[in-house]
RODO-2510 file (C-alpha; in nm, 4 decimals, decimal comma):
residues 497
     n   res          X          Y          Z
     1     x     3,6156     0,1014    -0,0276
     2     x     3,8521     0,3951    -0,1090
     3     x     3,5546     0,6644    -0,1485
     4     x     3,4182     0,4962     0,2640
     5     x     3,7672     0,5603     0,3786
     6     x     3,8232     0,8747     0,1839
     7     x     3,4751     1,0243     0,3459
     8     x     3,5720     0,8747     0,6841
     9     x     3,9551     1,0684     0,6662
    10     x     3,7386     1,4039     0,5341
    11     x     3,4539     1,4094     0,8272
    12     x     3,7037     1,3419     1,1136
    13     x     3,8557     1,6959     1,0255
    14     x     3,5584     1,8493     1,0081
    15     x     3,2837     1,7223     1,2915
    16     x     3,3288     1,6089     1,7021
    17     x     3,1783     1,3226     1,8842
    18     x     2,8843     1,4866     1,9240
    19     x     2,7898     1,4751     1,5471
    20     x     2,8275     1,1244     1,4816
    21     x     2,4405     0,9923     1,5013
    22     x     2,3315     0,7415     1,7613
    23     x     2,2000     0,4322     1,5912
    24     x     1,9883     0,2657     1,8583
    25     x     1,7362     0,0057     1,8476
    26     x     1,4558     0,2145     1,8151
    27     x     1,5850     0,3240     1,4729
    28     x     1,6764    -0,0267     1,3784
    29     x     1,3929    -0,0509     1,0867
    30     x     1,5350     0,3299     0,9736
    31     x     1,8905     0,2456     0,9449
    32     x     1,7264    -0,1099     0,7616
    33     x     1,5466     0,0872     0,5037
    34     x     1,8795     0,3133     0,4536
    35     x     2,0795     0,0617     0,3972
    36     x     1,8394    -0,1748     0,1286
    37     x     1,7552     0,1279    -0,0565
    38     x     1,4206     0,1188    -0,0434
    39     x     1,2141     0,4028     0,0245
    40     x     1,0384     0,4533     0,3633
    41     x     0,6605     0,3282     0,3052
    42     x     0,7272     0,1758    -0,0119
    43     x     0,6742    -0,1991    -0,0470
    44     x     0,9401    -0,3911    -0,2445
    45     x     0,9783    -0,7308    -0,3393
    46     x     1,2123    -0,9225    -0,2026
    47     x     1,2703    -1,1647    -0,4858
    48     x     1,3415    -0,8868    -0,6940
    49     x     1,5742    -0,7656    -0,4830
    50     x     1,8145    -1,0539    -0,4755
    51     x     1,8167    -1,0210    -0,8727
    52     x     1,8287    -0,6340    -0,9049
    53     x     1,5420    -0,6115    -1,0893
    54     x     1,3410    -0,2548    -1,0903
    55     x     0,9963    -0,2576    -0,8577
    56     x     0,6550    -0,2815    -1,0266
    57     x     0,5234     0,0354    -1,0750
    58     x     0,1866    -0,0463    -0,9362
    59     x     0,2725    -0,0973    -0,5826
    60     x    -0,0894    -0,3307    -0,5364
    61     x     0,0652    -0,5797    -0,7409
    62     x     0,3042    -0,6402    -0,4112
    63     x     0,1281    -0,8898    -0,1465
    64     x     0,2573    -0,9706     0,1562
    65     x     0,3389    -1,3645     0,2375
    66     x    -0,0123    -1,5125     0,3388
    67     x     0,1339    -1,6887     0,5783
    68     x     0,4365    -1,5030     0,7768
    69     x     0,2970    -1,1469     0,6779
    70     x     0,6523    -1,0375     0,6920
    71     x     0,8333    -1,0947     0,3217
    72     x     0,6154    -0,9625     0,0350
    73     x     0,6433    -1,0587    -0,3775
    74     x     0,5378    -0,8757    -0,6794
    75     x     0,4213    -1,1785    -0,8028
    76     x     0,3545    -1,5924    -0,8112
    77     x     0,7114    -1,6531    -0,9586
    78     x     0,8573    -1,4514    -0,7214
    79     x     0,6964    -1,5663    -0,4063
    80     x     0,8110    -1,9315    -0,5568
    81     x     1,1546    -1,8801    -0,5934
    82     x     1,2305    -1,6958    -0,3065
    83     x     1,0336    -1,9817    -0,0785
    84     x     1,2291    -2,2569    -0,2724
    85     x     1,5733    -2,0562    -0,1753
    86     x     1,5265    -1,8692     0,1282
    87     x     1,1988    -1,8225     0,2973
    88     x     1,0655    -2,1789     0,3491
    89     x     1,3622    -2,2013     0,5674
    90     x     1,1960    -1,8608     0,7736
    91     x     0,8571    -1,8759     0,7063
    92     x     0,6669    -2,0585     0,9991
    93     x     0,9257    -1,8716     1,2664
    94     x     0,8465    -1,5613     1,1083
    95     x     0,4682    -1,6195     1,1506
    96     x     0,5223    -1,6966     1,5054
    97     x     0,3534    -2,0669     1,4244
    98     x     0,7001    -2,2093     1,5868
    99     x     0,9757    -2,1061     1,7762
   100     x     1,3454    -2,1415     1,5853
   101     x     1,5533    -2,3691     1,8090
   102     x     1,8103    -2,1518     2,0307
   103     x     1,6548    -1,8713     1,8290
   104     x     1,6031    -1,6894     2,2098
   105     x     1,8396    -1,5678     2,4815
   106     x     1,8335    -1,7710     2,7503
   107     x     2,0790    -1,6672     3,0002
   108     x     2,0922    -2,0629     3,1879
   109     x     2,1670    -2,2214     2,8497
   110     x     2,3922    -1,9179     2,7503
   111     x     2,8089    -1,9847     2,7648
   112     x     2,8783    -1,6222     2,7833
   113     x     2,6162    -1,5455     3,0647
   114     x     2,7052    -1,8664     3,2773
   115     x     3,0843    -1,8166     3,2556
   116     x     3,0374    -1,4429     3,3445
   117     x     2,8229    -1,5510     3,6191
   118     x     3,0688    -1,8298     3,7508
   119     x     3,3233    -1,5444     3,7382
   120     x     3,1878    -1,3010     3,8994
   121     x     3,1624    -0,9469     3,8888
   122     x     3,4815    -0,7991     4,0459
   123     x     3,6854    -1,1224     3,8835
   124     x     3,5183    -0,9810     3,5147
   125     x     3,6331    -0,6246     3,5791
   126     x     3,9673    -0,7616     3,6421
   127     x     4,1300    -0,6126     3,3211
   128     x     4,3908    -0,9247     3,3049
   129     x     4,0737    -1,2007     3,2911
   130     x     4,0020    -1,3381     2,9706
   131     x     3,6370    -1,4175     3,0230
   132     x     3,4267    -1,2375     2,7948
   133     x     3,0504    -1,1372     2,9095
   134     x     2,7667    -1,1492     2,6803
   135     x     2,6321    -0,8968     2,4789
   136     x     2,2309    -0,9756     2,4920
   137     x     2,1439    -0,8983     2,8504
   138     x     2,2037    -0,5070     2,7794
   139     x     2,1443    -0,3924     2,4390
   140     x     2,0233    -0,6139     2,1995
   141     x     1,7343    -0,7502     2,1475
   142     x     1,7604    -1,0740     1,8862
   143     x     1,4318    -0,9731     1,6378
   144     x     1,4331    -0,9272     1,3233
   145     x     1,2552    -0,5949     1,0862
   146     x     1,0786    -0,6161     0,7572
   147     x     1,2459    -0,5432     0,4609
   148     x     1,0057    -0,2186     0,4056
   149     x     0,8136    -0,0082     0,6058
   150     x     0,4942    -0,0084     0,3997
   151     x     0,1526     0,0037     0,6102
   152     x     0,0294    -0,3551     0,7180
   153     x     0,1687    -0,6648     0,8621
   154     x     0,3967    -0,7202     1,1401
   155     x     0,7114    -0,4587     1,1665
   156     x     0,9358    -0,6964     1,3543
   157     x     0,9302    -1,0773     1,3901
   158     x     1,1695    -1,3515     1,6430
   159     x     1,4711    -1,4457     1,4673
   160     x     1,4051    -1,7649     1,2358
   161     x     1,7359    -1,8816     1,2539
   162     x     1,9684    -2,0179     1,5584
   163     x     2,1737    -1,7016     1,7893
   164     x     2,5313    -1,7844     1,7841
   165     x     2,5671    -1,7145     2,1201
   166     x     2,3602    -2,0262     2,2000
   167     x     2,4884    -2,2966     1,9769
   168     x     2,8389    -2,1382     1,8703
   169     x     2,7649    -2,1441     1,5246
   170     x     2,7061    -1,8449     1,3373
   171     x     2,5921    -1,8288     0,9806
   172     x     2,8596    -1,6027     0,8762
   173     x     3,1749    -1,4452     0,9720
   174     x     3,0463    -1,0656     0,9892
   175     x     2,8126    -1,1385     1,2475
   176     x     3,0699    -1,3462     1,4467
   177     x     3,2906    -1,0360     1,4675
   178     x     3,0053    -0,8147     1,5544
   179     x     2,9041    -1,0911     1,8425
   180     x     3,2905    -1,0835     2,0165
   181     x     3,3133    -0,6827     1,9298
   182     x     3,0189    -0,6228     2,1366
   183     x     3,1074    -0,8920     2,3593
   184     x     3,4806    -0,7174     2,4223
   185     x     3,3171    -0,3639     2,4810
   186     x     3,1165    -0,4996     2,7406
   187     x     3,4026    -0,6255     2,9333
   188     x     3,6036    -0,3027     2,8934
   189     x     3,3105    -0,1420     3,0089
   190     x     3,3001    -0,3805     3,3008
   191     x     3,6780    -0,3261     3,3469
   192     x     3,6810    -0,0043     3,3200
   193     x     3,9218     0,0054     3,0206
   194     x     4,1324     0,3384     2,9579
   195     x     3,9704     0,2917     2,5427
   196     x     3,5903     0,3035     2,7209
   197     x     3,6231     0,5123     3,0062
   198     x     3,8201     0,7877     2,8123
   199     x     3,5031     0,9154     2,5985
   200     x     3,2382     0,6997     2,6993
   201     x     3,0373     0,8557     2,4561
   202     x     3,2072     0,7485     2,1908
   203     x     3,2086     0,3930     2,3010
   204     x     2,8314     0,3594     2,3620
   205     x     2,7502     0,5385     2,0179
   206     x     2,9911     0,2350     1,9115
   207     x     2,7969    -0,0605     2,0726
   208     x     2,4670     0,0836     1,9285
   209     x     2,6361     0,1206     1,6135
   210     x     2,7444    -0,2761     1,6134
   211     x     2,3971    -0,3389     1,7753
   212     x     2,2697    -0,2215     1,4055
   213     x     2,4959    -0,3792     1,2031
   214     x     2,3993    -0,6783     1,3987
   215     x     2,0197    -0,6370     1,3207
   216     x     2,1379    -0,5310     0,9400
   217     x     2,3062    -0,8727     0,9223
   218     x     2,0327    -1,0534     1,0465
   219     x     1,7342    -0,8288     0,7866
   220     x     2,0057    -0,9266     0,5011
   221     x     1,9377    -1,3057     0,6190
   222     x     1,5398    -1,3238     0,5403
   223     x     1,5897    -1,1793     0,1903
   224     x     1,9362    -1,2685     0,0271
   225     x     2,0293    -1,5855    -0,1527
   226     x     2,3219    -1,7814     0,0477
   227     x     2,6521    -1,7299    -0,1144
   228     x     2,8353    -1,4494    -0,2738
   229     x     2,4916    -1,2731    -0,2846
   230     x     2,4795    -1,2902     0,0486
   231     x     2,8140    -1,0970     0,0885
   232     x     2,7462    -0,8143    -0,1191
   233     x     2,4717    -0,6997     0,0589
   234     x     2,6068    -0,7289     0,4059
   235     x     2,9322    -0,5583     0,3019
   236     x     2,7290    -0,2755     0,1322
   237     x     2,6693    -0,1027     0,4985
   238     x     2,8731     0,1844     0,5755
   239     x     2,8674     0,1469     0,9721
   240     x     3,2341    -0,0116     0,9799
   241     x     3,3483     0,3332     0,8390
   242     x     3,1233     0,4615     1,0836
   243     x     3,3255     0,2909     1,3470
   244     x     3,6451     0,3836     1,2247
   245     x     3,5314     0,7469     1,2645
   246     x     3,4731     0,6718     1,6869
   247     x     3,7691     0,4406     1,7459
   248     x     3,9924     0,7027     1,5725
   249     x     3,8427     0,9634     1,8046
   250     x     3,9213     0,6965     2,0973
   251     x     4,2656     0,6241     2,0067
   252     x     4,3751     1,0070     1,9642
   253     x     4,2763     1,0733     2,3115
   254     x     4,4212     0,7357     2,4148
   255     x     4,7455     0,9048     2,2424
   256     x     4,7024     1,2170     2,4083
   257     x     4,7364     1,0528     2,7443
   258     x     5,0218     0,8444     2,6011
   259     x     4,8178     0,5225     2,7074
   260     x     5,0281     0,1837     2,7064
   261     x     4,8186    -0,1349     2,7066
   262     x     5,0178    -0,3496     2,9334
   263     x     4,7968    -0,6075     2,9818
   264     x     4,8694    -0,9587     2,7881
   265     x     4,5227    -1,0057     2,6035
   266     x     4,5387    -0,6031     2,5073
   267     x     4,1544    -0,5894     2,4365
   268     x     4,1297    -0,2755     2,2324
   269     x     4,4275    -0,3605     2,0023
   270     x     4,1769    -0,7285     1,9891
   271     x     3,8373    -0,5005     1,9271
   272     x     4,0308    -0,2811     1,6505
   273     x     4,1828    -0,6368     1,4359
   274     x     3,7943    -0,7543     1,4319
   275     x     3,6869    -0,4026     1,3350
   276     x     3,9516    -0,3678     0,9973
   277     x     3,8024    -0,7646     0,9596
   278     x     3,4629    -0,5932     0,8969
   279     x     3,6216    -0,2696     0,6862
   280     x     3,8215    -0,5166     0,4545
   281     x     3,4995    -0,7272     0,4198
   282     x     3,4006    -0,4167     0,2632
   283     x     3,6241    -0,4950    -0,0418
   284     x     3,5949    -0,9145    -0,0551
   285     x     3,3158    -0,9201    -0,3271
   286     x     3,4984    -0,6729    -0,5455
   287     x     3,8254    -0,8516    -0,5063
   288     x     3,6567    -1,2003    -0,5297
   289     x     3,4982    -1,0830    -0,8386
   290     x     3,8016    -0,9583    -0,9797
   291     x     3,9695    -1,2996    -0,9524
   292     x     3,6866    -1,4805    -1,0896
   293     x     3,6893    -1,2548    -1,4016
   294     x     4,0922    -1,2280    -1,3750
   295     x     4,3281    -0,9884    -1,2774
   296     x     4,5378    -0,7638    -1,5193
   297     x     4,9163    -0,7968    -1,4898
   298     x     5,0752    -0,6919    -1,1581
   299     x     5,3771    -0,5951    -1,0698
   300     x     5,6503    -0,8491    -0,9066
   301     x     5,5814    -0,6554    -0,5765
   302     x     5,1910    -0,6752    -0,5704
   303     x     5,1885    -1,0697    -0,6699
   304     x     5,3805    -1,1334    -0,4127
   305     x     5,2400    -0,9126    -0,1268
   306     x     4,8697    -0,9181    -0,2026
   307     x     4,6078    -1,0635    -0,0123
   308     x     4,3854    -1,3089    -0,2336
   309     x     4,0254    -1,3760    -0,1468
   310     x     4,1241    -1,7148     0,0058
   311     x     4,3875    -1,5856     0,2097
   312     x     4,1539    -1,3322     0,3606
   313     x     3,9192    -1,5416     0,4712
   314     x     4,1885    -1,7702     0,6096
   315     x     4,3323    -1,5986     0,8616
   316     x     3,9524    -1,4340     0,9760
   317     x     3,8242    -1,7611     1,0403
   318     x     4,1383    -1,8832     1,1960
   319     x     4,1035    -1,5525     1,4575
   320     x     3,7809    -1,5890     1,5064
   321     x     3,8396    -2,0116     1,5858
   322     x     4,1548    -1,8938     1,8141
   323     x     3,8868    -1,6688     2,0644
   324     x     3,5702    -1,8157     2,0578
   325     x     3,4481    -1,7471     2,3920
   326     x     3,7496    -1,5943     2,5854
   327     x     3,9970    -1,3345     2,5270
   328     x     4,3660    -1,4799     2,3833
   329     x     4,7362    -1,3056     2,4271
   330     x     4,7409    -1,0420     2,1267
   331     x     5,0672    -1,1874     2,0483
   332     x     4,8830    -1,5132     1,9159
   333     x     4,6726    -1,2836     1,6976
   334     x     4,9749    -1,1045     1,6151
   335     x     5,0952    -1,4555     1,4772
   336     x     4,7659    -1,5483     1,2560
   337     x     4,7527    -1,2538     1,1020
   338     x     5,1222    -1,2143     1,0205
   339     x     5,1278    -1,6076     0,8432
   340     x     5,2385    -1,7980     1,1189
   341     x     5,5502    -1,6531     1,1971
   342     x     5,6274    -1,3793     1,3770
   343     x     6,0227    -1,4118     1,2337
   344     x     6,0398    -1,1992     0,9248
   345     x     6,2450    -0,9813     0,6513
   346     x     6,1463    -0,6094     0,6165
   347     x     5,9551    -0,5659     0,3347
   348     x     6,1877    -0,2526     0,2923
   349     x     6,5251    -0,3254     0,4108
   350     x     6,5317    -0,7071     0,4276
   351     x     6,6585    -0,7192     0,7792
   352     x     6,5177    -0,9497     1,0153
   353     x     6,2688    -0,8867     1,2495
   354     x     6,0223    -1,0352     1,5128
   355     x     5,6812    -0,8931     1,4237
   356     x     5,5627    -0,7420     1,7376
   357     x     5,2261    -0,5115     1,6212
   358     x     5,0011    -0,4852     1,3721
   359     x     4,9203    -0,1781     1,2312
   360     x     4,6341    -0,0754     0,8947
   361     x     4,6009     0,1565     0,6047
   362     x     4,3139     0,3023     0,8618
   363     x     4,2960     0,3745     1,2052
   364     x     4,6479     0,4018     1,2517
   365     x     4,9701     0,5818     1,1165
   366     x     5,2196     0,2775     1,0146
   367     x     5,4710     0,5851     0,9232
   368     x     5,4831     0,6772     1,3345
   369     x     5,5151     0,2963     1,4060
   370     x     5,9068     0,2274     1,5614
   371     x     5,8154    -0,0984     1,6670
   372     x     5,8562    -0,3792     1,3816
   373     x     5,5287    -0,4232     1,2533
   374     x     5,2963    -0,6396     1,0440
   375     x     5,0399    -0,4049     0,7621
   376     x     4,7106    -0,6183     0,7428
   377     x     4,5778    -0,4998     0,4167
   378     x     4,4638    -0,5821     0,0816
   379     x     4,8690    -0,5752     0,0368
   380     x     5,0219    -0,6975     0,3414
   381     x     5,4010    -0,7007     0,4556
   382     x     5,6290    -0,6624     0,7319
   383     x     5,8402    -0,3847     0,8301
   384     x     6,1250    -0,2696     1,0732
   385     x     5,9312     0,0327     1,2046
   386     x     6,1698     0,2645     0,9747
   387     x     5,9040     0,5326     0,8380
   388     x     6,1491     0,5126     0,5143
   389     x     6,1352     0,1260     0,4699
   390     x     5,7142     0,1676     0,4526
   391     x     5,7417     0,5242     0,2631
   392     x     5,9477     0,2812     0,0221
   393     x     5,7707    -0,0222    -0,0316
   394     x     5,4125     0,1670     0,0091
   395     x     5,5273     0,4462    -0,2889
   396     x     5,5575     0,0937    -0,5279
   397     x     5,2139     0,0561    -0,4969
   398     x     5,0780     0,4117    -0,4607
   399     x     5,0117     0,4567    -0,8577
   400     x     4,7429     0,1966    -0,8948
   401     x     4,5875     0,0557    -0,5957
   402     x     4,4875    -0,2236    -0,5533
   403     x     4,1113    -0,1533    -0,4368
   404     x     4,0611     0,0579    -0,7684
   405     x     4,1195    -0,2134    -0,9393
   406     x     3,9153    -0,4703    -0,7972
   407     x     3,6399    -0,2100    -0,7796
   408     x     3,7040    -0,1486    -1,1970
   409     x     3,6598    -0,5017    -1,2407
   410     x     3,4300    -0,5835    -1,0355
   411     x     3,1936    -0,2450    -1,1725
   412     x     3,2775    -0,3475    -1,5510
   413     x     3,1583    -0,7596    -1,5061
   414     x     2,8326    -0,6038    -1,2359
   415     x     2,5733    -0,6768    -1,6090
   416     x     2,7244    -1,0622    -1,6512
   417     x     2,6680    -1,1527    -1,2865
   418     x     2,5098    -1,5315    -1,2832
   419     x     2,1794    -1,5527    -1,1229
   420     x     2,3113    -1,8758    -0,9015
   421     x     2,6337    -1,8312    -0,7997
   422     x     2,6384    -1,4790    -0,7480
   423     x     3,0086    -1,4655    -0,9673
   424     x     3,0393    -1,2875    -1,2560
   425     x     3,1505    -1,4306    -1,6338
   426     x     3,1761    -1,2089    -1,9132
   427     x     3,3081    -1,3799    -2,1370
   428     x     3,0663    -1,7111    -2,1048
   429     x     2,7735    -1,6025    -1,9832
   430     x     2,4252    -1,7584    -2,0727
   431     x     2,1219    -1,5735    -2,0729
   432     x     1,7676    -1,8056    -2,0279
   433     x     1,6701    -1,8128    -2,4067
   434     x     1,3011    -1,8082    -2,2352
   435     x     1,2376    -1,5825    -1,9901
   436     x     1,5087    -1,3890    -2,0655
   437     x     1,5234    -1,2923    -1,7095
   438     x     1,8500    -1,4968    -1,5815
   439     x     2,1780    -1,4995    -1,6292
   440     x     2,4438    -1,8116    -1,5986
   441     x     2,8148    -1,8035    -1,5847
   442     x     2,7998    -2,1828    -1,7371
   443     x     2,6052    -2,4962    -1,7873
   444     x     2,6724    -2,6055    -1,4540
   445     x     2,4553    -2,2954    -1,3002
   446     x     2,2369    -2,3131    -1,5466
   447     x     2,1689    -2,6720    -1,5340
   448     x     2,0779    -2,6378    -1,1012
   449     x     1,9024    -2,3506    -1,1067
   450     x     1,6633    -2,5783    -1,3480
   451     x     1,6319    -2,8660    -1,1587
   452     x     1,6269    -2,6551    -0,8169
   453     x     1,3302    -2,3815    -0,8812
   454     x     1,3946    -2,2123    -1,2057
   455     x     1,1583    -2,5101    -1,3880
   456     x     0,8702    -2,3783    -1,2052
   457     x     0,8844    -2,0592    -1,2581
   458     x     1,0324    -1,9640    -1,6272
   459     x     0,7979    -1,8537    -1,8963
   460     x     0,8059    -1,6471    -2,2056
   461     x     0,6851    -1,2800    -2,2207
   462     x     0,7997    -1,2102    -1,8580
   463     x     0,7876    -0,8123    -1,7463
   464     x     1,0156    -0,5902    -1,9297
   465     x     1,1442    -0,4750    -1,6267
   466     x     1,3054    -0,8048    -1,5146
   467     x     1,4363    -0,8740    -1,8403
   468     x     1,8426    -0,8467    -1,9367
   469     x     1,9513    -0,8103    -2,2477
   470     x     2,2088    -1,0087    -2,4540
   471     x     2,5845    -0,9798    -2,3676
   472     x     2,6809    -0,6636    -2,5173
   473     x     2,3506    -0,4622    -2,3106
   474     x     2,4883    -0,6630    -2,0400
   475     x     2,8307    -0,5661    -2,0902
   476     x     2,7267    -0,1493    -2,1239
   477     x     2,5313    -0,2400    -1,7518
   478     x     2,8572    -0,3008    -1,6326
   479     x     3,0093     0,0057    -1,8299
   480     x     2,7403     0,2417    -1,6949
   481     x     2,7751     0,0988    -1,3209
   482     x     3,1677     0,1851    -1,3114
   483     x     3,1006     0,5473    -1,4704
   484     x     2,8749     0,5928    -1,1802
   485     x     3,1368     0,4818    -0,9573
   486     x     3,3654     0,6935    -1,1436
   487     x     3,1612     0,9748    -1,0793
   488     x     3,0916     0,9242    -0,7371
   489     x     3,5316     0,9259    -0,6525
   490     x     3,5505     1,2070    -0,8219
   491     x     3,3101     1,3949    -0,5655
   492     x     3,4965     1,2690    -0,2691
   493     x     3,7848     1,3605    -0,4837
   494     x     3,9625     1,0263    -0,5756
   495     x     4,0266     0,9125    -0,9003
   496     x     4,1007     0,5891    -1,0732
   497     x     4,4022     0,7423    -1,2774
***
């Protein structure tokens, strides 16, 4: 989280617009392979992906699904427990044998398309109309790409799951932000919005960017177990930081023309909340691993201030819920986010204060803020828009932030992560006495894995390579993954002391 932002703060000195690169649809399987980590050409097992285990060395070994052509396996135990968890649900869509339910855009069945249609299109470029347009009659195209780019089978495949935009439902809250981001570029577009219209350039490269991030989201579907799992890969992309980069860019020159957003719904104040959703989503699995493990003693200040994992998720669902198809007044978001209330004390000065912005640790200055303000972070608080009352409460918590410390924790339990949950235990973890290749955080997990898929495909003298060791090898992986991390701040010149 800290080395992303840190990167993000060092390139905006240093490059313009014109370097950031354009991530279109035509280099969706590129940025696919980037982010997975899997070499162009090579073939990878997906199973063995979900479970970080290394890639057979003899690439033949890895065979493409008979049926779909589209997920491959290193091997029969493989290709059984990812069908048991994941692809059974994917396979026959994937093969084209059947078409997913709502899986297509149709714009007569689509809300977003009919109510933009009802509206009209000089009502929709009315910048004080709420109605939101939809996002898959320009860009994107709902497919999905294979997890590597070896020679043979199909490169792309329909979706085998349901679009959100056609049912309302989306299977997670990343790709529901994505969906009303692109949604509320659109309509600036449409309105011609001072945040578009003032480097359009920047704007498009952003709505290819979430166009990616969209098609990442949906890749990370076909391969990852649900859960926690789940969430670690999709918050491993960089392209929020990539965003911050071109809304930053945006909001200088909106700054430069001392641009006011009059209007009552405020729709790039909206489009920057859902884009710190996405950047903090960066940091859930960390901090949700660090409260599973537990958290080292915090100061009175922290406790009371910081964000838990729950919380988080909280208040994103409940924005997301307030706006599902239309645009609200900011002032309601204003409200979520800040607890309810927009009455408050100053986190620095006790006074009170009605909470009338929101500003971040990125993409804006909470030091130039006058207005009283609410910081949406992993430690959140209001203030009276004094640059002394943040200066104050912010140099409390300066020492040891919070993100290094999830990220510590989170590195350090990485070996003693159960294979079922996706949560890490290092201090009860159970390793299969069998195949040696799983990992438990308790009975419980242990016990369903069994009964769900784990029966069918344990066995003694399984390949070295998907073996882990007992809990003190598992305890050095951990060890050896934070000294990476370690390394890796130090180059972008952080440092966890």
């Amino acid at each position: 989280y800290n080395c992303l932002i840190h990167f993000f703060k060092r390139v905006s000195e240093t490059h313009s617009p014109s370097d950031t690169p354009i991530i279109s649809v035509a280099m969706m399987t590129e940025e696919s392979c980037k982010f997975s980590c899997i070499p162009e050409g090579v073939k990878s097992c997906a199973n063995c992906i979900n479970y970080t285990w290394g890639q057979p060395a003899d690439q033949s070994k890895i065979l493409q699904c008979a049926k779909c052509k589209f997920i491959s396996y290193c091997s029969k135990e493989c290709q059984q427990e990812h069908w048991v968890k994941v692809h059974k649900h994917h396979c026959k869509y994937l093969a084209e044998k059947r078409v997913m339910p709502h899986s297509r855009h149709d714009p007569a069945n689509c809300t977003g398309c009919k109510e933009q249609l009802e509206t009209g299109q000089v009502e929709m470029a009315n910048p004080d109309n709420p109605v939101l347009g939809c996002p898959l009659a320009n860009y994107c195209v709902p497919v999905v790409f294979r997890l590597d780019f070896s020679e043979g089978g199909k490169t792309y495949a329909p979706l085998p799951f349901s679009l959100g935009e056609m049912t309302g439902q989306f299977l997670t809250k990343a790709e529901h932000t994505v969906c009303l981001m692109m949604r509320l570029l659109s309509k600036m577009q449409m309105a011609k919005h001072s945040a578009w219209t003032i480097n359009a350039e920047a704007s498009d490269d952003m709505y290819k960017k979430l166009n990616a991030l969209r098609h990442f989201i949906w890749n990370t579907y076909t391969f990852a177990n649900p859960g926690h799992i789940l969430d670690i890969r999709i918050a491993a992309t960089s392209i929020p930081v990539q965003l911050i980069f071109l809304a930053t860019i945006i909001d200088e020159k909106l700054s430069g023309v001392q641009f006011s957003d009059q209007t009552v719904c405020r729709p790039w104040d909206t489009f920057k909340l859902l884009l710190i959703f996405l950047v903090e989503f960066s940091m859930e699995p960390p901090r949700k691993d660090a409260e599973c493990v537990g958290l080292p003693r915090l100061s009175k200040v922290v406790q009371e201030r910081r964000l838990s994992s729950v919380q988080f998720n909280k208040v994103w669902s409940e924005v997301l819920d307030t706006m599902p198809d239309q645009l609200v007044p900011y002032t309601t978001l204003v409200k979520i986010v800040s607890g309810g209330l927009l009455s408050q004390a100053c986190a620095g000065c006790s006074k009170d204060i009605t909470v009338a912005d929101l500003q971040y640790y990125v993409l804006s200055n909470p030091t130039e803020a006058r207005a009283p303000f609410y910081l949406f972070s992993l430690i959140s608080a209001s203030f009276c828009g004094n640059p002394k009352c943040y200066e104050k409460v912010n140099g409390e918590n300066a020492n040891k932030p919070l993100s290094l410390i999830y990220t510590k924790i989170s590195d350090k339990s990485s070996g003693c992560r159960c294979d079922s949950c996706g949560l890490p235990n290092i201090s009860e973890g159970r390793r299969c006495s069998r195949c040696l290749t799983k990992v438990y955080c308790g009975v419980q997990c242990r016990d369903e894995d069994w009964e769900k898929v784990h029966q069918l495909v344990c066995k003694e003298g399984e390949v070295e390579r998907k073996r882990k060791g007992g809990q003190r090898e598992r305890k050095k992986v951990g060890k050896d993954q934070f000294e990476r991390t370690v390394d890796y701040m130090k180059e972008m010149g952080l440092d966890f002391d």
